[in-house]
C-alpha positions as CSV (number, residue, x, y, z in Angstrom):
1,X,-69.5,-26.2,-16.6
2,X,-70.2,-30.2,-16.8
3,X,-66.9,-32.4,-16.8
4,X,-67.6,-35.5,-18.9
5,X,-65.1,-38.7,-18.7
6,X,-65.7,-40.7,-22.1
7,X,-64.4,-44.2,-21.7
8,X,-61.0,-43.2,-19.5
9,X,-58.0,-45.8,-18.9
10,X,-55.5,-45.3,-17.0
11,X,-52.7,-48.0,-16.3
12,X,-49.7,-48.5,-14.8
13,X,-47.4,-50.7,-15.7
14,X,-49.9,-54.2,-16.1
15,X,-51.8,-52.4,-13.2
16,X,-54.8,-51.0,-14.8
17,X,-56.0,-48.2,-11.9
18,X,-59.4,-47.0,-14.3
19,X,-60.5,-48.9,-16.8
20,X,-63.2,-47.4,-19.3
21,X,-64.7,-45.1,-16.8
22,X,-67.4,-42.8,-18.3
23,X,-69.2,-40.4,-16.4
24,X,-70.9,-36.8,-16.5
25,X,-70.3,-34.5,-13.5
26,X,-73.5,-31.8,-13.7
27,X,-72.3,-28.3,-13.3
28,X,-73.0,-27.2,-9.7
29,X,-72.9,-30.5,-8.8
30,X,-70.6,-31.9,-5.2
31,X,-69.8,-35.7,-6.5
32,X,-68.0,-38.0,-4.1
33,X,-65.7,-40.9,-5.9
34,X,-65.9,-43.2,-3.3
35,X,-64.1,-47.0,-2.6
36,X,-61.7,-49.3,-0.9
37,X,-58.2,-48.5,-1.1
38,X,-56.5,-49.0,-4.5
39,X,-60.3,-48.9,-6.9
40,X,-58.6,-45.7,-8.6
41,X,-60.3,-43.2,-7.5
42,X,-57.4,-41.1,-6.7
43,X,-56.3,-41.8,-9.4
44,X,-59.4,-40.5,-11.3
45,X,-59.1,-37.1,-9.7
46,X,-55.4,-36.7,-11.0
47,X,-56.7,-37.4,-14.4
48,X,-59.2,-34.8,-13.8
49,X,-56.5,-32.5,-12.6
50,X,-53.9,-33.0,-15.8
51,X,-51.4,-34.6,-13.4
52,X,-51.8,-38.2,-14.9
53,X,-52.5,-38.4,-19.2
54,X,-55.1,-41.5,-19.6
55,X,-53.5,-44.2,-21.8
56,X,-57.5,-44.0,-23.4
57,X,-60.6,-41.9,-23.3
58,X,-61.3,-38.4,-23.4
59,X,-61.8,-35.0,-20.9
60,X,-64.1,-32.6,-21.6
61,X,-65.0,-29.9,-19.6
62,X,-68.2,-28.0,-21.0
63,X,-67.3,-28.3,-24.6
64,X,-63.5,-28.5,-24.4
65,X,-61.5,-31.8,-25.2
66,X,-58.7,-31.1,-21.8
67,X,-57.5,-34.6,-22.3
68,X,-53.8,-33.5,-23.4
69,X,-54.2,-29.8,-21.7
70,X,-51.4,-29.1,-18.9
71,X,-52.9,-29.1,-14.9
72,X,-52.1,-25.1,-14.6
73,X,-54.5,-24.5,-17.9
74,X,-57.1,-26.6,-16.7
75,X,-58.3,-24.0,-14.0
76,X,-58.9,-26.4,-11.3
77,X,-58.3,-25.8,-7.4
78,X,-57.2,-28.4,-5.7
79,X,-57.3,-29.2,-2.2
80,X,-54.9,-31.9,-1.1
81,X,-55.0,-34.2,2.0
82,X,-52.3,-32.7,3.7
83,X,-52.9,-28.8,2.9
84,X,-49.6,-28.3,1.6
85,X,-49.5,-24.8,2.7
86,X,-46.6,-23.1,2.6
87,X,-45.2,-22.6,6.6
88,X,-43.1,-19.6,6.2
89,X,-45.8,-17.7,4.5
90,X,-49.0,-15.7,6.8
91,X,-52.2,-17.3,6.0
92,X,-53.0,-14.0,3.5
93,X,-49.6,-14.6,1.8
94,X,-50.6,-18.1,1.5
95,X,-54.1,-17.0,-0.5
96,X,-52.4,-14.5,-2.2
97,X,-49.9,-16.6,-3.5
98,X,-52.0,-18.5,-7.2
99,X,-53.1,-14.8,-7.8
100,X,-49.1,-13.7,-8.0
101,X,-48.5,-16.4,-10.0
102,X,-51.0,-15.4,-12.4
103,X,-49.6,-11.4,-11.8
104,X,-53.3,-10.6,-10.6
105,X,-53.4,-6.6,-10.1
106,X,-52.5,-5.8,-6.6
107,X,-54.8,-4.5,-5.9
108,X,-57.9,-7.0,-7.3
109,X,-55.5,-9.6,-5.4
110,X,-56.5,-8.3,-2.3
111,X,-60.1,-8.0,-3.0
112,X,-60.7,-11.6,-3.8
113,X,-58.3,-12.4,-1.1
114,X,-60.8,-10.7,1.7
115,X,-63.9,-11.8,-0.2
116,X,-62.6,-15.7,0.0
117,X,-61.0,-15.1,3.4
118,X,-64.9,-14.4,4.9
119,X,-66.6,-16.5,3.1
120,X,-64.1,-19.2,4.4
121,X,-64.9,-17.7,7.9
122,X,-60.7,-17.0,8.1
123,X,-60.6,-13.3,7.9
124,X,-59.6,-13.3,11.6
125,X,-56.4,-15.3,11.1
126,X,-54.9,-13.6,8.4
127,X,-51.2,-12.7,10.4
128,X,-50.7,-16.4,11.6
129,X,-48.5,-18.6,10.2
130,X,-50.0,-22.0,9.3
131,X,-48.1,-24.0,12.3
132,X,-50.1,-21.7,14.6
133,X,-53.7,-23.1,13.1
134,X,-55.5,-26.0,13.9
135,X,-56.2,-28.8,11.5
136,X,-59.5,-27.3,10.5
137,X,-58.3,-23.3,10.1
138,X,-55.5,-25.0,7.8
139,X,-58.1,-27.0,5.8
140,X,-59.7,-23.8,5.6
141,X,-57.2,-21.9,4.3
142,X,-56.2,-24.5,1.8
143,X,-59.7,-24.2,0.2
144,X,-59.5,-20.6,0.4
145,X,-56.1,-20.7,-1.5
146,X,-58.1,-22.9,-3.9
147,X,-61.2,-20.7,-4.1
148,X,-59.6,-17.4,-4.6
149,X,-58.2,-18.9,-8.1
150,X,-62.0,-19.2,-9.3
151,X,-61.8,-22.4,-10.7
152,X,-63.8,-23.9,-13.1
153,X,-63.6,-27.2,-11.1
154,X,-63.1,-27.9,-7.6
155,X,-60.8,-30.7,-6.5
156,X,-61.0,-32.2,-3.3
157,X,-58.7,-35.3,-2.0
158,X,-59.5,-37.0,0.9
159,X,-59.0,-33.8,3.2
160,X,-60.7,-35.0,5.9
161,X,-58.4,-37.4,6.7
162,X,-56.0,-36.0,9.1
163,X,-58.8,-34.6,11.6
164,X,-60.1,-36.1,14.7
165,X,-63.9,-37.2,14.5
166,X,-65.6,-34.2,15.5
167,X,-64.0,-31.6,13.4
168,X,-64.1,-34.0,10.5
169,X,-68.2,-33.7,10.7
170,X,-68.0,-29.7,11.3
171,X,-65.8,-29.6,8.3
172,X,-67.6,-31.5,6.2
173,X,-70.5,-29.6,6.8
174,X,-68.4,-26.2,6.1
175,X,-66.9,-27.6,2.8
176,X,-70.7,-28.5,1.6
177,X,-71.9,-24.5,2.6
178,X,-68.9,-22.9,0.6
179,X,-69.2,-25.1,-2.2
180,X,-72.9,-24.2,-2.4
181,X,-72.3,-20.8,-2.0
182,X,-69.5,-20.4,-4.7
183,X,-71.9,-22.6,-7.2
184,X,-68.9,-24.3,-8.2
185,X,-68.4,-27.7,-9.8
186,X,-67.0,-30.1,-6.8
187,X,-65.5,-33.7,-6.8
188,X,-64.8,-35.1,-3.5
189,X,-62.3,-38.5,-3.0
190,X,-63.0,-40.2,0.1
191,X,-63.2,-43.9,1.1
192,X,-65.2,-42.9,4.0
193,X,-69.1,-43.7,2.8
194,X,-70.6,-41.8,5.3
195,X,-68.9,-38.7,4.3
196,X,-69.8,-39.2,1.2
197,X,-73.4,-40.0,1.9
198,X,-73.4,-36.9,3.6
199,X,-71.7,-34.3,1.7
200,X,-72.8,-35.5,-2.3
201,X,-75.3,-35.0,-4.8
202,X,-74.4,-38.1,-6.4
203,X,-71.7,-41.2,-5.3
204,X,-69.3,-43.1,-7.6
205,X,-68.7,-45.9,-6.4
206,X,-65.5,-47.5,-8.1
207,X,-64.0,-51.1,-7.6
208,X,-60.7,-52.2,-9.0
209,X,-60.9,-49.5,-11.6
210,X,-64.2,-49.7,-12.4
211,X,-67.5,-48.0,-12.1
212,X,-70.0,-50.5,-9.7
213,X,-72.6,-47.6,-9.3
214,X,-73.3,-44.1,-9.6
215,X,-76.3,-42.6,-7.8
216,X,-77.9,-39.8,-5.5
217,X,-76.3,-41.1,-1.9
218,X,-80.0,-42.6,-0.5
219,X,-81.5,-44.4,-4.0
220,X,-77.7,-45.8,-3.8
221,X,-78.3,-47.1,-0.1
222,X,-82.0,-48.2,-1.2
223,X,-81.5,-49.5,-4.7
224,X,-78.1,-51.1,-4.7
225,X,-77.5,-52.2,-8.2
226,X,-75.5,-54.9,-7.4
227,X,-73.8,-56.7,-4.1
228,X,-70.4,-54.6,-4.2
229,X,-72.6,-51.6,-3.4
230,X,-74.8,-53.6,-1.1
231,X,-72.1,-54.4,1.0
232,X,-70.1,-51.1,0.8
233,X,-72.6,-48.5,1.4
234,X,-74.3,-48.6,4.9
235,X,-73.4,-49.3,8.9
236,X,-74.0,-51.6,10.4
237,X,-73.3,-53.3,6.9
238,X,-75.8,-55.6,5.1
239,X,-76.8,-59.1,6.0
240,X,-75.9,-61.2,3.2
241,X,-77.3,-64.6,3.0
242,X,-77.5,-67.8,0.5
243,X,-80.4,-69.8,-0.8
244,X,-81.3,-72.8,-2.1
245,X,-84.5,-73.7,-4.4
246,X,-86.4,-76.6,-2.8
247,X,-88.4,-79.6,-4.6
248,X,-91.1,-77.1,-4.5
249,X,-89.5,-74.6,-6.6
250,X,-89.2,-71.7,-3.6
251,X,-86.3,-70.3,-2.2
252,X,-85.0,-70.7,2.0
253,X,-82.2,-70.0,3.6
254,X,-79.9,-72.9,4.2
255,X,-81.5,-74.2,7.3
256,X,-84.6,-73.1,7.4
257,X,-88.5,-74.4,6.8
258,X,-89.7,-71.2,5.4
259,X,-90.1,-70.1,2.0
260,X,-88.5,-66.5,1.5
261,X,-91.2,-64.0,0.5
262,X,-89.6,-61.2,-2.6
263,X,-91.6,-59.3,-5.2
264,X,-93.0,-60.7,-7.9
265,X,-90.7,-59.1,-10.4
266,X,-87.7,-61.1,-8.4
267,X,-89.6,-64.2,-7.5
268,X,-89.5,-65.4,-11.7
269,X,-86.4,-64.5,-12.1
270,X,-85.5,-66.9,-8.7
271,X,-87.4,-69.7,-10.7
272,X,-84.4,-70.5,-13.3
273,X,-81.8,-70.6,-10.1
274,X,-80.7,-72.6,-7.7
275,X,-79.0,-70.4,-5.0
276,X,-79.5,-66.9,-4.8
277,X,-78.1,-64.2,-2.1
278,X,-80.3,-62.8,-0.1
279,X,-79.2,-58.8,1.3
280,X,-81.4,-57.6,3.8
281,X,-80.3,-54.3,5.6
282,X,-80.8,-54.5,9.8
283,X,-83.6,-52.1,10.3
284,X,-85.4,-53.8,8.1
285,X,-85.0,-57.3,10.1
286,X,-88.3,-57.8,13.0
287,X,-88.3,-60.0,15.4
288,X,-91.6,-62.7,14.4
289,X,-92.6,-66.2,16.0
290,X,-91.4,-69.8,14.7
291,X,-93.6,-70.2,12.2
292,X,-93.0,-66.8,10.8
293,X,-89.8,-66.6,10.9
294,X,-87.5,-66.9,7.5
295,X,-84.4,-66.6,9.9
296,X,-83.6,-68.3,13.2
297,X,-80.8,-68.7,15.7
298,X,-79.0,-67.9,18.8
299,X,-78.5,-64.3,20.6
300,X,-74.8,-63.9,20.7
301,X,-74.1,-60.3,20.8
302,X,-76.7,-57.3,22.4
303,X,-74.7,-53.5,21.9
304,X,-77.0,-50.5,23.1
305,X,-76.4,-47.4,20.2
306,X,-78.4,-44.4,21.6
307,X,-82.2,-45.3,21.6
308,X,-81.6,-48.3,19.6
309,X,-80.0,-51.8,20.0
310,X,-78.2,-54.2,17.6
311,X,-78.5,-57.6,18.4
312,X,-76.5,-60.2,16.4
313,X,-78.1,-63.8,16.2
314,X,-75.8,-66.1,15.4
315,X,-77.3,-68.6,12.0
316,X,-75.7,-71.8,10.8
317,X,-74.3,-69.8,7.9
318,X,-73.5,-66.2,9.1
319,X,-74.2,-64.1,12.0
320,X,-77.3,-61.6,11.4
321,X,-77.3,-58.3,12.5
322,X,-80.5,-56.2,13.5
323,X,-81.9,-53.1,15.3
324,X,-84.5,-53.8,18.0
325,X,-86.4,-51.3,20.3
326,X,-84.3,-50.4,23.1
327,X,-87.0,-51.5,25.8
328,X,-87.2,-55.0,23.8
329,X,-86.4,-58.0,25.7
330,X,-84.2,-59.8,23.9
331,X,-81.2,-61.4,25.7
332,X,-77.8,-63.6,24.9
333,X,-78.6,-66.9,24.8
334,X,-82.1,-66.1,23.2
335,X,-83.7,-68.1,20.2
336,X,-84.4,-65.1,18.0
337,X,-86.9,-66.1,15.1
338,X,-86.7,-62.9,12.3
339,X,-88.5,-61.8,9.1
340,X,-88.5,-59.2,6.7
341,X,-90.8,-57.8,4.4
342,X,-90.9,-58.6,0.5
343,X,-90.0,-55.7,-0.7
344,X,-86.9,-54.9,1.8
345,X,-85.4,-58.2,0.6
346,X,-82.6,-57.5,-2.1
347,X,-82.1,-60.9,-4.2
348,X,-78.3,-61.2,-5.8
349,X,-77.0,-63.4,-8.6
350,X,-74.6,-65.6,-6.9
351,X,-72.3,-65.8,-9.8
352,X,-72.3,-62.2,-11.2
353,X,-73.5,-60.3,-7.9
354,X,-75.9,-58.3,-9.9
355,X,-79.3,-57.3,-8.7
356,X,-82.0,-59.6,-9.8
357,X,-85.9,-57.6,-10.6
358,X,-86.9,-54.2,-10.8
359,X,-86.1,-51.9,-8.7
């Protein structure tokens, strides 16, 4: 079943929390809504769940206008950051509990419980009472709760949020197996971009309400579309850096001798400007000799990560971050001269922050 947002508002107050978001969600398909605090992407999934009515724009999932339907005729599952399972119940009561609701034959009940129980890999804890799980067996059984409804659409919000690092990667991992298993439709709130890199078929990115990007997670981190997404999506984050155009028509970076090299697309589109941004991501920085070097300053910072090291050179404008070799020689106190190649160089409209060229 696709789930299709057609130009969705939703305000409150003079707060406007989505503003004219349209979107298609594939059937099948895991979709992160990803962003700072407060871009309404929460807010998204609860319009998605019937527990906020849009002020504007429609709901369809497959061919059926939801829009005005109530969240328990929707049939979503929804799994919410804290679990909210109920602590007097067993873990099997707590499963059981949507299909009682819906006066699921006893029997049948049971069934699907067991069936959702394994596949959630819970089958074992079925006589515990949620204050005797861990974080992760309770996220567990929350998604089995969800599961054993079978939902048309998944719901997931943020419920990774309350476990410590480690479990919060095995989890993720387990949430991506079971949604692949089940087949089912999936959206996923997080403002955590690795997670969602991770997890997704495709990211929606939101800012203050509104759509910046949607993508597959790594043409997102290649091909951001403007500098919102540059910025957001990747760690160590992007170097972002100004121009100016010279007497001779070319682009450098305040400071510096050197013309800045970008694709041919971008380079007549820099003509008609006189500052640009410049976003170029830290692996794709080298170290390169004076006369080379589009980039230059000071060694201030030098942080071994596993076989790598980032070095930060500080610039008279900003301080540039890069990964070098790990057996490189680069020391504080350093003059660093750097370059990048043409086509790693993501060129910005100052005023707008879209992406200027092809790409």
């Amino acid at each position: 079943m696709d789930v299709r947002l057609q130009d969705l508002t939703m305000s409150f107050g003079s707060v406007v929390a989505v503003n004219n978001l349209s979107t298609t969600i594939k059937s099948g398909e895991m979709v992160s809504l990803l962003g700072p605090s407060g871009c309404g992407k929460s807010t998204t999934l609860m319009l998605l769940a019937g527990l906020y009515k849009p002020v504007a724009g429609q709901i369809f999932f497959g061919d059926d206008d939801v829009t005005k339907v109530e969240a328990e005729n929707r049939g979503i599952g929804m799994v919410f950051q804290n679990y909210a399972l109920y602590p007097h119940m067993t873990v099997r009561k707590n499963i059981l509990f949507p299909l009682n609701i819906q006066k699921v034959n006893k029997t049948e009940a049971e069934d699907r419980m067991m069936e959702i129980a394994r596949l959630v890999q819970i089958d074992h804890l079925l006589d515990r009472k949620p204050g005797q799980l861990s974080g992760g067996q309770q996220q567990r059984v929350a998604i089995a709760r969800a599961l054993v409804k079978r939902p048309k659409l998944l719901l997931l919000d943020e419920p990774l949020s309350n476990l410590d690092a480690r479990l919060r990667l095995e989890m993720r991992e387990e949430i991506r197996r079971i949604q692949l298993d089940v087949g089912i439709t999936a959206v996923f709130v997080t403002h955590d971009q690795e997670e969602a890199m991770s997890i997704s078929d495709r990211i929606i990115l939101m800012k203050d309400g509104v759509l910046m990007q949607q993508d597959k997670p790594q043409r997102m981190y290649n091909c951001p579309s403007n500098i919102f997404t540059a910025e957001f999506i990747g760690n160590p984050p992007i170097n972002i850096l100004s121009t100016e155009k010279g007497e001779d028509g070319l682009h450098r970076i305040t400071g510096m001798e050197r013309p800045v090299e970008v694709l041919q697309n971008t380079k007549d589109l820099l003509a008609n400007l006189p500052q640009v941004k410049l976003g170029i991501r830290p692996e794709h920085l080298f170290v390169t000799d004076k006369q080379n070097a589009i980039i230059s300053g000071e060694v201030g910072h030098v942080e071994t990560i596993g076989k790598d090291t980032l070095v930060k050179v500080k610039t008279n404008e900003a301080d540039v971050r890069l990964f070098v070799d790990g057996d490189a020689s680069v020391q504080l106190g350093d003059v660093c001269h750097l370059s990048a190649k043409p086509e790693n160089i993501f060129c910005f409209d100052p005023q707008s922050g879209e992406r200027l060229g092809d790409f």
